[in-house]
C-alpha positions, 0 to 999 in steps of 0.5 A, spaced: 145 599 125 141 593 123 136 589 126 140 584 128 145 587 131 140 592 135 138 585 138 145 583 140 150 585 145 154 588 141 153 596 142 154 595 150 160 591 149 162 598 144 160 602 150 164 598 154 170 600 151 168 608 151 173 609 157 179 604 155 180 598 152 180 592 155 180 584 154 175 579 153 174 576 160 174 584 162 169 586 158 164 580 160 166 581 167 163 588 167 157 586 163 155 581 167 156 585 174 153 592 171 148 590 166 147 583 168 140 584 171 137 588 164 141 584 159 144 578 160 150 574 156 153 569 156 161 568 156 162 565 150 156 569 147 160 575 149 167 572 144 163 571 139 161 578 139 168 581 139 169 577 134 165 579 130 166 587 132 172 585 130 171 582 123 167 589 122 172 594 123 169 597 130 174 594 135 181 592 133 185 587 137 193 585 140 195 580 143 198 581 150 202 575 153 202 574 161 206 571 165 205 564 167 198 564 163 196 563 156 196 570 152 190 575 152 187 579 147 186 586 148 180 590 144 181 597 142 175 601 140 176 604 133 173 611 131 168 606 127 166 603 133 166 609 137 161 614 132 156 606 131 156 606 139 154 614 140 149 613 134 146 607 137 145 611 144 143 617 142 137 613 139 130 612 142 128 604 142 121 603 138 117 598 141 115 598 149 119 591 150 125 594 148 124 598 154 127 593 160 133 591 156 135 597 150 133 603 153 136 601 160 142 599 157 142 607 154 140 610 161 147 606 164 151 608 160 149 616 159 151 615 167 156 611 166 161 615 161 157 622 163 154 623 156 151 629 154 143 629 150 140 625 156 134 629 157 134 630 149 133 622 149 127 622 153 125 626 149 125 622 143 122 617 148 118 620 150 115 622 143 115 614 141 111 613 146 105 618 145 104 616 137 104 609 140 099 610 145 095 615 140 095 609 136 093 604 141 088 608 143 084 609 137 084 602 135 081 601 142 076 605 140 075 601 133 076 594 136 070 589 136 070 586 142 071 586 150 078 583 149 082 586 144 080 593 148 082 591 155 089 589 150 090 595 147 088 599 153 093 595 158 097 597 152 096 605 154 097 604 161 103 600 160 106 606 155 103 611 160 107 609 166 113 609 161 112 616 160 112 617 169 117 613 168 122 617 164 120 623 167 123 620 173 129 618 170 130 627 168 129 628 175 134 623 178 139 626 173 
């Protein structure tokens, strides 16, 4: 997946069609009620996306007419777009700032579609975390002034209290 699409909402609305396919309007609904506090879209943000999934190959679209109101599309998640998704949240994120939207937005859905390999996750996560925090503390222990190690060191203590927290996020399952 590349940067730009690690950034975009892209893989949540994939994962949002993980249990059925739905419309547009739908999925935004679902985003901004469920994942709305961790990663917030916009309406018409969330269209140009699914136009894009679907320019990619990784949904496919059919138009549904209704009654009394303009036709909808429905989108359906391709085999691409389910293996893309799976890959996307099976991989840790590899910067703490990606915590609070990223890896949350993972969390959500190893609840939400039952998704085996959590703990693996964590794991992974976990990893991350350590090589960052050994890699901030030796430039701590390098670093010329007062300033840049109280950083570096908020920087340790940050990663350290991502660690507890993912340990509570085995916990509660």
């Amino acid at each position: 997946m590349s940067r730009d699409e690690k950034e975009s909402p892209r893989p949540v609305l994939l994962g949002l069609l993980m249990s059925e396919p739905r419309h547009g309007y739908e999925l935004y609904q679902e985003l901004s009620a469920d994942l709305g506090r961790v990663w917030q879209v916009g309406l018409s943000q969330a269209y140009a996306q699914l136009k894009h999934l679907e320019e990619a190959g990784l949904v496919t679209s059919q138009v549904e007419p209704q009654e009394g109101r303009p036709a909808r599309k429905v989108y359906h998640l391709t085999p691409e777009g389910r293996a893309l998704f799976l890959e996307w949240v099976g991989q840790p994120v590899p910067y703490l700032r990606h915590i609070r939207v990223e890896f949350l937005a993972r969390l959500y859905f190893y609840r939400r579609l039952a998704l085996d390999g959590f703990d693996e996750l964590v794991e992974k996560q976990k990893d991350v975390c350590r090589k960052q925090i050994a890699r901030f503390a030796r430039l701590a222990d390098e670093a010329e002034d007062d300033f840049r190690r109280l950083v570096l060191e908020f920087r340790v203590g940050q990663l350290d209290a991502v660690i507890a927290w993912l340990d509570r996020c085995v916990e509660v399952g």
